[in-house]
C-alpha positions as CSV (number, residue, x, y, z in Angstrom):
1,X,102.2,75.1,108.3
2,X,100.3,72.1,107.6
3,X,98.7,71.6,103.4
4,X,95.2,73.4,105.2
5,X,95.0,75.8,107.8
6,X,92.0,74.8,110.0
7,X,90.0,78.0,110.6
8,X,87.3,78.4,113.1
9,X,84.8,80.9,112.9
10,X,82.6,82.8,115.9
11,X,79.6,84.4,114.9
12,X,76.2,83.6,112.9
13,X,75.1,86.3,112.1
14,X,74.1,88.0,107.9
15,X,77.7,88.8,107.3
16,X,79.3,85.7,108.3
17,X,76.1,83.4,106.8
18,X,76.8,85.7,103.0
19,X,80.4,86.3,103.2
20,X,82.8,84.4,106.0
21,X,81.4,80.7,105.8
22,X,81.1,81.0,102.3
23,X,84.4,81.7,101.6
24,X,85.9,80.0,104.0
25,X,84.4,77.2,102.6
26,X,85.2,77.4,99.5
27,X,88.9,78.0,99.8
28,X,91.6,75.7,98.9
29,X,94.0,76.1,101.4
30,X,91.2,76.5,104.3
31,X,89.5,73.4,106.4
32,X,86.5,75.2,108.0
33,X,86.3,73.0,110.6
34,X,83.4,74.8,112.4
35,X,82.2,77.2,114.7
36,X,80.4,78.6,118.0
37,X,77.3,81.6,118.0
38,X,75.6,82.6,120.4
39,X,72.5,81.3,118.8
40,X,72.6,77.2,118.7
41,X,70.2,76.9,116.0
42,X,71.9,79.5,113.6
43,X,75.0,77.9,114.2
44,X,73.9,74.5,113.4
45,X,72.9,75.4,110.7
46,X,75.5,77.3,109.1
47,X,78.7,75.5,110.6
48,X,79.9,72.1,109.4
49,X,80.2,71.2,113.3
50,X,78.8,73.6,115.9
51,X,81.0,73.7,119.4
52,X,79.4,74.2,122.8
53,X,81.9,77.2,123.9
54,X,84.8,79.1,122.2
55,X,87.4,77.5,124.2
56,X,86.1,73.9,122.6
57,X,86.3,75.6,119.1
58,X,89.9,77.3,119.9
59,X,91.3,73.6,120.8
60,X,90.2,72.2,117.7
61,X,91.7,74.9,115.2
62,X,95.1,77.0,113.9
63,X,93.2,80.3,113.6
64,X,89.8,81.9,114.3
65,X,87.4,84.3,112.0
66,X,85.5,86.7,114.0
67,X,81.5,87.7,112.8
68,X,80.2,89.3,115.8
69,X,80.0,92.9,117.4
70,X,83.2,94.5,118.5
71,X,81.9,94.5,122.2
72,X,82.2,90.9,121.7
73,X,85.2,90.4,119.6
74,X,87.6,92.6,121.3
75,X,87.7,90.0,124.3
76,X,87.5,86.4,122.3
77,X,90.3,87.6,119.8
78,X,92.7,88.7,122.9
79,X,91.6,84.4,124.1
80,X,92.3,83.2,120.9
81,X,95.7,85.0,120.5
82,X,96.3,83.8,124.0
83,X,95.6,80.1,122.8
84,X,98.2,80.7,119.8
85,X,95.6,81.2,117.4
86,X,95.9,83.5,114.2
87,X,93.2,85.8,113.8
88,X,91.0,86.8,111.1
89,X,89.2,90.2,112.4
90,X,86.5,92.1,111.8
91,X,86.3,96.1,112.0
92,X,86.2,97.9,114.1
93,X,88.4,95.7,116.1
94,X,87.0,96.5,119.1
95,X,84.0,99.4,120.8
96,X,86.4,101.6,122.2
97,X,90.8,102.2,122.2
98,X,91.1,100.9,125.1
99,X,90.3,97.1,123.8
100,X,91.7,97.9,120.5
101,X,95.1,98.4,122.8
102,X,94.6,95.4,124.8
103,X,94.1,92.7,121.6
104,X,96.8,94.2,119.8
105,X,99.2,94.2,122.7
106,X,97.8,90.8,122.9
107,X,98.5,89.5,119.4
108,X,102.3,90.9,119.7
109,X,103.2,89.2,122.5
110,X,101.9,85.8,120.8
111,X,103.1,86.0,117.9
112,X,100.3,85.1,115.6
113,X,99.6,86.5,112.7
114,X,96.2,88.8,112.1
115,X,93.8,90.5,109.3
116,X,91.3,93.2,109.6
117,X,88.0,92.4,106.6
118,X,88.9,95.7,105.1
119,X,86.7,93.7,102.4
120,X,86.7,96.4,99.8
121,X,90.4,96.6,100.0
122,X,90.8,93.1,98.5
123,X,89.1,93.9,95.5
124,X,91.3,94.7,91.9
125,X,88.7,97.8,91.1
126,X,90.1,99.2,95.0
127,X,93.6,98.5,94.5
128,X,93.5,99.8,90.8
129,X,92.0,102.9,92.6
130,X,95.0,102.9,95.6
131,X,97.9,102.7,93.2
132,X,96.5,105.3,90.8
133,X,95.7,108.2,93.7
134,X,98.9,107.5,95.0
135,X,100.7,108.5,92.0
136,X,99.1,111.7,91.6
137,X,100.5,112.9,95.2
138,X,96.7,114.1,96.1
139,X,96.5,117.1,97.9
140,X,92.6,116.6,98.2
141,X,90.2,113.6,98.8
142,X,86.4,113.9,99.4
143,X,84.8,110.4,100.3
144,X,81.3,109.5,101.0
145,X,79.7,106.6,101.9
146,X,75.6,106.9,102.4
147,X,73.5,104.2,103.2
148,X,70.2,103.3,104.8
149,X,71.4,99.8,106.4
150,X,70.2,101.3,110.0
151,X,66.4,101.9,108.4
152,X,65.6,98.6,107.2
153,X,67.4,95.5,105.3
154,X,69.2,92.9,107.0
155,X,71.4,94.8,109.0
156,X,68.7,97.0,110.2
157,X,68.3,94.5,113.6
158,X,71.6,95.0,114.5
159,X,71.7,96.1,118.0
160,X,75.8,97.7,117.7
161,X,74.8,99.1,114.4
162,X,71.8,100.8,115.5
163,X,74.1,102.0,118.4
164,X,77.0,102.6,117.5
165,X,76.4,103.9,113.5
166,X,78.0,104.8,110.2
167,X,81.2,106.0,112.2
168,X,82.2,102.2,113.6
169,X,80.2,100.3,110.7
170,X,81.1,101.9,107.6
171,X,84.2,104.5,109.2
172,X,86.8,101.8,109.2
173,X,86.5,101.1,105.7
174,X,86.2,104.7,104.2
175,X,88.8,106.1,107.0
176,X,91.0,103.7,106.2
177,X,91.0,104.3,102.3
178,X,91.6,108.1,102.8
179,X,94.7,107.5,105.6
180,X,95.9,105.3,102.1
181,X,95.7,107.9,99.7
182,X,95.9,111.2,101.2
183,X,98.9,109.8,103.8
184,X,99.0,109.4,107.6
185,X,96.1,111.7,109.3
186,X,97.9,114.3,111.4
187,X,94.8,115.7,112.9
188,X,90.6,116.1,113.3
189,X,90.7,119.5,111.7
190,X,86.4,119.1,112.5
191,X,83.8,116.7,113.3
192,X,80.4,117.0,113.5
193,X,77.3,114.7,114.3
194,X,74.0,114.6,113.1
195,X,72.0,112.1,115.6
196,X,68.6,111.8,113.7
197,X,70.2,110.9,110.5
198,X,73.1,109.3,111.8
199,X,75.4,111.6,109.5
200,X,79.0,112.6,110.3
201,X,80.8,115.2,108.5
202,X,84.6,114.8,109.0
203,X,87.5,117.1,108.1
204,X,90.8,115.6,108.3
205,X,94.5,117.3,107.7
206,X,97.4,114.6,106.9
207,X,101.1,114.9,107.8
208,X,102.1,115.6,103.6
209,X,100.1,118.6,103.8
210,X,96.5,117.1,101.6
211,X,93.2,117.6,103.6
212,X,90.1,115.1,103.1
213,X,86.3,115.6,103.8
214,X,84.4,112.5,105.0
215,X,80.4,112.0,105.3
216,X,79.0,109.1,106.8
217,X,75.5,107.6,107.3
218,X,73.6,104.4,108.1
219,X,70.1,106.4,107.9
220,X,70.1,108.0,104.7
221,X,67.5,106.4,102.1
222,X,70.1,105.9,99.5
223,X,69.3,103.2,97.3
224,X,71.6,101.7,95.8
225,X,73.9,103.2,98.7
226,X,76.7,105.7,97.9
227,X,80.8,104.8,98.1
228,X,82.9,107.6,96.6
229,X,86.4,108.4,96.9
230,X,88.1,110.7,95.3
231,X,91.3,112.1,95.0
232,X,93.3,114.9,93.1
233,X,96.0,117.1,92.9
234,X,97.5,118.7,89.5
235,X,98.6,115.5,88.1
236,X,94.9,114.2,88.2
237,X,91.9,112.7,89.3
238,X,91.6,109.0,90.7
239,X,87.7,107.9,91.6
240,X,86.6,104.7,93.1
241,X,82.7,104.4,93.4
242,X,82.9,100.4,91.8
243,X,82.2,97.9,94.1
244,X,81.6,95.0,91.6
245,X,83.8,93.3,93.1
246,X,81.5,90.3,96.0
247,X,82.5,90.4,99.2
248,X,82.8,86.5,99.1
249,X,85.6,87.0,96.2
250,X,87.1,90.0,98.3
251,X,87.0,87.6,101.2
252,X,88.7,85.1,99.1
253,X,91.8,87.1,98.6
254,X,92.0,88.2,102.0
255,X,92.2,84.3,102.7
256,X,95.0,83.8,100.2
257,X,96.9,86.6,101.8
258,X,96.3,85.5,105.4
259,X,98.0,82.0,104.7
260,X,100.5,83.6,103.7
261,X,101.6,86.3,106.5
262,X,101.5,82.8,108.1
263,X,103.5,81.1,106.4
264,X,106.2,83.8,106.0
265,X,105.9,84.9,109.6
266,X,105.3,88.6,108.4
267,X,102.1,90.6,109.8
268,X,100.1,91.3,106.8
269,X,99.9,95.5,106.4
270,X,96.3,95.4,107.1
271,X,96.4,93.5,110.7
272,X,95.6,94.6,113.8
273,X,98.0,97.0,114.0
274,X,96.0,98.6,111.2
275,X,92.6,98.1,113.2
276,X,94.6,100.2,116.3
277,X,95.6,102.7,113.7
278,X,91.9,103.0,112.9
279,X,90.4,102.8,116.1
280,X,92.2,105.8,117.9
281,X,91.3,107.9,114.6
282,X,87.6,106.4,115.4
283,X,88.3,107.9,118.9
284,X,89.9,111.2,118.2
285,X,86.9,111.5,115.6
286,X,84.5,111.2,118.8
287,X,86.6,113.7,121.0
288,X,86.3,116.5,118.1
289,X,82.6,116.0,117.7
290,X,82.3,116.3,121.5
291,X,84.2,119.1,122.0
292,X,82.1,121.1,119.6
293,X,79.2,119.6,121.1
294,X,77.9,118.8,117.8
């Protein structure tokens, strides 16, 4: 691998003007060369050169961020891993399991290497958190996170968000923390939606025997928004509801650990194989709440 990775990045949107470019731009090891949007004038002004298509973009770089919709992700990544490209990814990797299959299957056969912005993951308050539940072999965790992002703010005029909700926005990040600390999920034990307020209640039963609870919700007028997880058994109690932590700084790390799952040739633990991991639990979620009809 060359002294700077040249990274790409598709998608103009709030998250990748507060958190992707920034970081990317700042990193050592990183030449941001540019990127492509849908949106010319967005993207002229937050890339340092702007591409006319993603194919133009793919030729001139090693690997590719992602900062759009999962709709729209899912089939670029699965190009760009075609092209040879490494893959920074966003979650959920893609809107449904069937495309999380396809770009996984697609980054395999490759042979690039891949991350999934878990962002709170790369933080030292999450990890701290991670190492310390996991020494008390939990046998319980209860996780929350509560937000109003769908009712107004930046994110409010996002179309997938609005669509889609707390389950695909905010569910990858709080699903994947309690598969961490509670062990594999084994199975939906429950699963019920509340439309109007966009609030999930989840029930979960893992393969060592511990049982989580999950809420979720994009329309709930907490401010500053709730993030709890906790975790206990009779060793103890572990809590995370810190996120001090910026997601340019969290982004940061994930860049240092990207380079290198590159330059070893080992898939980083949270890469698309993850995201699949995530996705069919996003799925099997769904399937629960439908056969309830709730």
């Amino acid at each position: 691998m060359s002294a700077s990775l040249r990274v790409g990045l598709v998608g103009a949107g709030p998250w990748a003007q507060e958190t992707h470019a920034p970081a990317l731009a700042a990193h050592p090891g990183i030449d941001f060369v540019g990127g492509w949007a849908r949106n010319p004038e967005a993207a002229a002004a937050l890339f340092p050169q702007s591409f006319d298509s993603v194919d133009a973009l793919f030729a001139a770089v090693d690997a590719v961020a992602f900062a759009v919709p999962p709709n729209v992700q899912a089939p670029l990544a699965v190009r760009a891993a075609q092209a040879g490209k490494h893959v920074v990814l966003d979650k959920p990797i893609a809107l449904d399991v069937a495309g999380a299959e396809e770009l996984a299957a697609a980054v395999t056969a490759a042979d690039v290497r891949s991350i999934v912005a878990f962002t709170r993951r790369f933080a030292p308050e999450t990890r701290d958190f991670v190492a310390r539940a996991a020494a008390l072999d939990a046998v319980a965790v209860e996780a929350q996170w509560l937000s109003g992002a769908a009712l107004a703010g930046r994110f409010a005029a996002s179309a997938w968000r609005q669509e889609q909700g707390a389950l695909f926005d905010v569910g990858p990040h709080i699903l994947d923390l309690v598969d961490a600390v509670a062990g594999a999920v084994e199975s939906v034990a429950a699963a019920r939606y509340d439309e109007p307020s966009d609030t999930w209640t989840i029930q979960l039963e893992h393969r060592n025997g511990a049982a989580s609870t999950v809420s979720l919700s994009l329309r709930t007028p907490a401010i500053p928004t709730v993030m709890r997880v906790a975790a206990h058994s009779g060793a103890g109690v572990a809590v995370l509801e810190s996120r001090d932590t910026s997601a340019v700084a969290c982004f940061g790390v994930l860049l240092d650990e990207f380079l290198e799952s590159i330059s070893t040739g080992v898939d980083h633990p949270l890469g698309v194989a993850r995201g699949l991991v995530l996705q069919q639990l996003i799925g099997r979620i769904q399937d629960a709440a439908r056969a309830t009809g709730r």
